[in-house]
C-alpha positions in Angstrom: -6.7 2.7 6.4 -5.4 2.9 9.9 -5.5 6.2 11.7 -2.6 7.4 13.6 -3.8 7.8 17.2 -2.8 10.3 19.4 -0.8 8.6 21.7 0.9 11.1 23.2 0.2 14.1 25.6 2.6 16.4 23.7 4.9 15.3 20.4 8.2 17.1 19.2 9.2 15.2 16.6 17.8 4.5 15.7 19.2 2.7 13.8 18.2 -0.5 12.7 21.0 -1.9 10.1 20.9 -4.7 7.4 23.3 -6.8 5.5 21.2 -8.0 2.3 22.6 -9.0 -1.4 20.4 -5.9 -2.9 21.7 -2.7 -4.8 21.7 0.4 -2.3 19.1 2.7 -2.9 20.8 5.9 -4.2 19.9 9.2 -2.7 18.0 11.9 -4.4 20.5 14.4 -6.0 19.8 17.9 -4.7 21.3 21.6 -5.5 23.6 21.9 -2.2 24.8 18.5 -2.6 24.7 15.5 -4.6 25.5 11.6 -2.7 25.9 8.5 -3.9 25.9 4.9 -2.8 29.3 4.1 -3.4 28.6 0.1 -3.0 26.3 -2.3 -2.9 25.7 -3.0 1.0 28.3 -6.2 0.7 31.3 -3.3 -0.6 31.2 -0.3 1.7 32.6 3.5 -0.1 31.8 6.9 -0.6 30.8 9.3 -2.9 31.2 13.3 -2.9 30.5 16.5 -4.8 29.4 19.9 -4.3 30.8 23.4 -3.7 31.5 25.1 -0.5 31.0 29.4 0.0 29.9 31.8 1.8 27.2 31.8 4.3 23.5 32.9 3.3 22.4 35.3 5.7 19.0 34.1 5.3 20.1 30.4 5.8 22.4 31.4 9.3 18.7 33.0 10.3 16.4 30.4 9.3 19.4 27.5 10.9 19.7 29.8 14.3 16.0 30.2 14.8 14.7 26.7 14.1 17.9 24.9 16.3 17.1 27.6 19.4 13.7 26.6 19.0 14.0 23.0 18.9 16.6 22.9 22.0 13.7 25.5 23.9 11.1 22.9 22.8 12.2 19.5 25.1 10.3 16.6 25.4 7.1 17.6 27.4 5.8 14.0 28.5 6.3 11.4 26.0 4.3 8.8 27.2 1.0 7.5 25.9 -2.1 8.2 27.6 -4.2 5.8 27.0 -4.3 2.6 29.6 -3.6 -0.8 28.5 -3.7 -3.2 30.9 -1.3 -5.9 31.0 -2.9 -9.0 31.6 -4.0 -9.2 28.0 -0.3 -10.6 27.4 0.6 -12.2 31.4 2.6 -15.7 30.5 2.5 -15.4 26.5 5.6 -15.2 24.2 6.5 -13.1 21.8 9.3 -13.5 19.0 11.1 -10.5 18.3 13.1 -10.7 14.9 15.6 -9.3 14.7 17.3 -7.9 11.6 21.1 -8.2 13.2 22.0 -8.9 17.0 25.7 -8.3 15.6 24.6 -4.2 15.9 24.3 -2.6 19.3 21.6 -0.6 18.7 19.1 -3.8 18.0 20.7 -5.6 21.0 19.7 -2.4 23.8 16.1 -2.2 22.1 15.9 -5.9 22.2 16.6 -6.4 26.0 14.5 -3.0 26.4 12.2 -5.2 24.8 12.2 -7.9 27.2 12.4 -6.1 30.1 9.6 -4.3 28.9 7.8 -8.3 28.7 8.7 -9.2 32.0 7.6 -6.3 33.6 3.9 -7.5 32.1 4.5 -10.3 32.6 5.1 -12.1 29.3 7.5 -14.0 28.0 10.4 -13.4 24.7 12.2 -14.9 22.1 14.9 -12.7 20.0 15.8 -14.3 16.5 19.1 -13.1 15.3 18.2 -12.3 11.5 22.0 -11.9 10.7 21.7 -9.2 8.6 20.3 -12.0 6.1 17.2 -11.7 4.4 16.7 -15.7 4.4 17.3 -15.9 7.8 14.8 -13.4 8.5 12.1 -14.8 6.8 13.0 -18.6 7.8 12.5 -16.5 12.0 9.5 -15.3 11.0 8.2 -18.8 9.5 9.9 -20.3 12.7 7.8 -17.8 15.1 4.2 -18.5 13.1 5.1 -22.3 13.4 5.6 -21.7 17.1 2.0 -20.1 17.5 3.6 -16.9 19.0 1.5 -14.5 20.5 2.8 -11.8 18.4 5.4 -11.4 16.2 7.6 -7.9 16.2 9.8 -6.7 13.7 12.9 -4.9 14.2 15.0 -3.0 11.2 13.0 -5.5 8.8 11.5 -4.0 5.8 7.9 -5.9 5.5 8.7 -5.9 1.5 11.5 -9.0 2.5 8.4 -10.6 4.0 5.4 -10.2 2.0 4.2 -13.9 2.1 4.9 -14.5 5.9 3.0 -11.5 6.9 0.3 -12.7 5.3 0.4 -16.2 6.8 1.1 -14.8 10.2 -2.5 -13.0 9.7 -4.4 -16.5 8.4 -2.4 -17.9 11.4 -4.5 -15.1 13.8 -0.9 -13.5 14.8 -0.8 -9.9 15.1 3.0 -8.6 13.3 4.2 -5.6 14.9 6.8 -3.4 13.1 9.4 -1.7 14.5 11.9 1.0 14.4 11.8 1.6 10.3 12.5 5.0 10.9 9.0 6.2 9.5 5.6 4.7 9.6 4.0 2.8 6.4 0.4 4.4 4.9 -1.5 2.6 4.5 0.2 -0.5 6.9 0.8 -3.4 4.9 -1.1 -5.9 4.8 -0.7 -8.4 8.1 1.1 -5.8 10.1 -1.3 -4.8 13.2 0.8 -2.0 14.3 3.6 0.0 13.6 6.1 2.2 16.4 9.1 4.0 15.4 11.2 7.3 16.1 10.7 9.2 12.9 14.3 9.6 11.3 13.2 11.9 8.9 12.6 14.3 11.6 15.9 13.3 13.4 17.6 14.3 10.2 16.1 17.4 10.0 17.4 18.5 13.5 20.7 17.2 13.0 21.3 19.7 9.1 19.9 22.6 11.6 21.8 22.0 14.4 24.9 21.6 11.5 24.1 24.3 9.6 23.5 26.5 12.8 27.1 25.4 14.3 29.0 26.3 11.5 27.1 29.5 10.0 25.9 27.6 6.6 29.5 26.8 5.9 28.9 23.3 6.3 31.1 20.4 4.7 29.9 17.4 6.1 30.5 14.1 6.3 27.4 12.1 6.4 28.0 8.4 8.4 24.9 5.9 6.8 23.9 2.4 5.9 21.9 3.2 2.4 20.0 -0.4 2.8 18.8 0.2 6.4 15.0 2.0 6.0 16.2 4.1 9.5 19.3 4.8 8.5 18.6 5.9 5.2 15.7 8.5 6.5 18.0 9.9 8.6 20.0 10.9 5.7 17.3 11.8 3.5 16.0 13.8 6.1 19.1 15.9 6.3 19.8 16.3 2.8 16.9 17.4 1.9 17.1 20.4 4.9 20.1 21.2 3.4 19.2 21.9 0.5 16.2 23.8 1.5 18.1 26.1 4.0 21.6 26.2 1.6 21.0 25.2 -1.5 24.3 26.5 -3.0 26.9 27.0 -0.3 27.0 24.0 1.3 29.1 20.5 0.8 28.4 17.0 1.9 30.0 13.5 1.4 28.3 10.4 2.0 30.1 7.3 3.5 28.0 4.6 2.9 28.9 1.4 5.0 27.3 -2.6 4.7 25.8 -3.0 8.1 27.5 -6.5 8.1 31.2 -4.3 7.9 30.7 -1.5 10.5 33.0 -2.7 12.7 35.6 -3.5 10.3 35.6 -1.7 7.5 34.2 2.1 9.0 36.8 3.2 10.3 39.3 3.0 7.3 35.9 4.5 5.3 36.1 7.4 7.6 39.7 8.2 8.0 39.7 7.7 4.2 37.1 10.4 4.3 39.0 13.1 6.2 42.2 12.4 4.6 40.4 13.3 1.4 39.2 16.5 2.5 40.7 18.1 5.7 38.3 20.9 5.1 35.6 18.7 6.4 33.9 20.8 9.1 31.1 18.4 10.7 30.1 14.7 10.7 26.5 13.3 11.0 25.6 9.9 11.4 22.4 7.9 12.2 23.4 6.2 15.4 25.4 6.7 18.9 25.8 3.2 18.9 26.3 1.8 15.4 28.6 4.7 13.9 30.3 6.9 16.6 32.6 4.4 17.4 34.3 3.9 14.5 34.6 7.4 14.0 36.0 7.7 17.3 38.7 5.3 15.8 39.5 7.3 12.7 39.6 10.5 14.2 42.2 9.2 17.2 44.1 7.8 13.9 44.5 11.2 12.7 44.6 13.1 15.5 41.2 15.3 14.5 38.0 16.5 16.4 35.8 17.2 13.7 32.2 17.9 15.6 29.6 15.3 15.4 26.3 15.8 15.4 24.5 11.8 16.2 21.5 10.3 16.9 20.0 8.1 19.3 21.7 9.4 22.1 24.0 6.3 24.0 25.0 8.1 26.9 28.7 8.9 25.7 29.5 11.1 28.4 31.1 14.8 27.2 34.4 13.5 29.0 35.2 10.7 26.6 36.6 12.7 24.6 34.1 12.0 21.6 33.4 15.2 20.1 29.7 15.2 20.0 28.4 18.5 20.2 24.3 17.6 19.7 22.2 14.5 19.6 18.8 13.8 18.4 17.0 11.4 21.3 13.9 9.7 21.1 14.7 8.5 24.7 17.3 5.6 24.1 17.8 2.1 22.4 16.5 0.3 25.9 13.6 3.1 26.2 12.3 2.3 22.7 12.1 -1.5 23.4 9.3 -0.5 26.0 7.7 1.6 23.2 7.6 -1.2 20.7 6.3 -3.4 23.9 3.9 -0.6 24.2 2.4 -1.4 21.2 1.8 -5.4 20.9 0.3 -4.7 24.3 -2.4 -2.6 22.8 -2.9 -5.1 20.6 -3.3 -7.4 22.2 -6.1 -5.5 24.1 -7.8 -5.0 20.8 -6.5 -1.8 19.7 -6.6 -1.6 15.8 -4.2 0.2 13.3 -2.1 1.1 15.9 0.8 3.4 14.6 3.1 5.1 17.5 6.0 7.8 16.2 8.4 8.2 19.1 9.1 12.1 19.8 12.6 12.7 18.8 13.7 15.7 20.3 17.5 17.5 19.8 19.8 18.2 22.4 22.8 19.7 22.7 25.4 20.1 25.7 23.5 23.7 26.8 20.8 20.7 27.5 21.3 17.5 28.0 22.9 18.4 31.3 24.7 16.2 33.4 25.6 12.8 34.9 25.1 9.3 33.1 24.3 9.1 30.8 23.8 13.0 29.2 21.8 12.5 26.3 18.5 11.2 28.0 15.9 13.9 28.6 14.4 14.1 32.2 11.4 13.3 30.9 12.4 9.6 30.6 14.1 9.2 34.2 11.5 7.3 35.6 10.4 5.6 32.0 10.0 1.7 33.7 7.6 3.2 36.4 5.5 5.5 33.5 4.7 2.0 31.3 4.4 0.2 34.5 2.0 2.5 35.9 0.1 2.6 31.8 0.4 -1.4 32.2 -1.3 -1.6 35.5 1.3 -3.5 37.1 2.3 -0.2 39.4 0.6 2.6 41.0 
């Protein structure tokens, strides 16, 4: 079984979406609040129930204490600290499949990717998976017919590609998967390494930071993609902190969106939302990128700030007029495209069972200070020069 390695000097802790023809995996009912799908992921809906109360006085302590230690705890240095030295990869190509370049979020951590390949010296090919399961495996079939030196993949769940990770490891080609929200144990077989933000932690910060901001009266409004692996622990993860810290007097909604209809059909899912219950008090969704713009667009339609608390952390500056009041940041889309370079790099120096969680950290404007963008943590100002510098290619 591969061991996870401690990659970094200090850990604290994106949304990958898919449009597939499979059933959306329900969410586990719970005490404070019970979800549903709503659709398959080619019909987009909603699905709500629950009661709303009075505050616990033990949940308002356990929220306040956990959220002020989480914004006290930062980022300390993410990096890894372990060398690997870049001219295991100089002139090779990598394919990078890609479950949807129709999403922003896999388009920043594919050109993160690249940029991360050029700085070593090697060379990329994104596949656009389309959101199609098909089309996925007929890139990753393409790639092992193309002799790559590795093949990464992003928002794909390995289960849609059983036989090709298997022929990619006859064919000597290391698979390297990405951003899935949590790592696989033990890693399936054919995949050489595994790097990720864990969303089940992200969700956890955002339901503390939520039930914090509105003194476990929360009604929220949870923004997800039930078929996407990330996007789906993020939800689990806050649902199930819900109903640990307000098991009874707490309410949540789920809108549930196909990754392929984001940008046309969340918005109406979201206005439909509010409309339906004005008493909604907070909105969290998985993704800066994926989901805040559309509920930008529903909330200008009817004229409402209801506070978000996101992930990822875009850099939507305070004065947009988005009302973000925390993130969760495991440095950015681009930033995480040098992680998941990070790790075919080390294994391509011969690193084994290589599994690399991305510390996710929460912020909130009392933190994520100023300038452009807001959301990134200082730690990761100079993140180019830190791999560089790992990589041997800087001093």
């Amino acid at each position: 079984m591969p061991t996870v390695r401690p990659f970094f000097r200090r850990s604290t802790a994106q949304v990958g979406v898919i449009a597939i023809v499979i059933a959306s995996a329900a969410l586990a009912a719970c005490s404070s609040s019970t979800t549903s799908a709503g659709s398959s992921p080619t019909n987009a809906g909603s699905g709500t129930t629950g009661t709303s109360g009075t505050s616990s006085a033990a949940c308002v302590s356990q929220a306040t204490s956990l959220t002020k230690a989480s914004l006290a705890s930062g980022a300390g240095d993410p990096y890894p600290t372990a060398l690997a030295s870049a001219a295991a990869v100089k002139g090779k190509t990598y394919w990078m499949i890609s479950l949807s370049q129709s999403v922003t979020g896999d388009v920043l951590m594919s050109q993160g990717f690249e940029a991360a390949a050029k700085a070593a010296g090697a060379n990329v090919h994104v596949y656009d998976g389309k959101g199609l399961v098909p089309t996925i495996v007929q890139g990753v079939n393409t790639a092992i017919a193309a002799k790559a030196a590795g093949i990464v993949l992003l928002n794909v769940d390995t289960a849609w590609v059983t036989n090709q990770l298997a022929a990619a490891k006859a064919a000597g080609i290391p698979v390297i998967v990405t951003n899935n929200g949590s790592l696989i144990t033990p890693a399936p077989l054919g995949v050489a390494a595994q790097a990720t933000p864990s969303n089940i932690t992200a969700g956890k910060l955002q339901a503390d930071y939520a039930l914090y901001a509105t003194s476990c009266k929360l009604n929220a409004i949870f923004v997800t993609s039930l078929s996407a692996p990330s996007a789906k622990a993020i939800t689990d993860g806050a649902q199930s902190e819900i109903s640990r810290l307000c098991p009874t007097g707490c309410k949540t909604t789920v809108v549930n969106v196909a990754p392929a209809d984001i940008a046309t059909d969340l918005p109406g899912l979201v206005e439909s939302a509010l409309q339906r219950d004005p008493s909604a008090n907070m909105i969290i969704d998985g993704s800066d990128t994926a989901y805040v713009p559309g509920i930008q667009v529903a909330q200008k339609a009817l004229g409402t700030k209801v506070p978000i608390v996101s992930n990822i952390g875009s850099g939507i500056p305070p004065e947009s007029g988005v009302p973000i009041i925390a993130d969760t940041v495991s440095g950015t889309n681009a930033i995480n495209g040098w992680y998941y370079f990070d790790a075919a790099l080390r294994v391509a120096n011969g690193q084994t069972g290589v599994m690399m969680q991305i510390p996710t950290i929460l912020v909130d404007r009392s933190t994520w200070g100023t300038g452009a963008p807001p959301f990134v943590p200082p730690s990761y100002a100079d993140y180019q020069k830190a791999f560089e510098k790992l990589w041997g290619v800087s001093s």
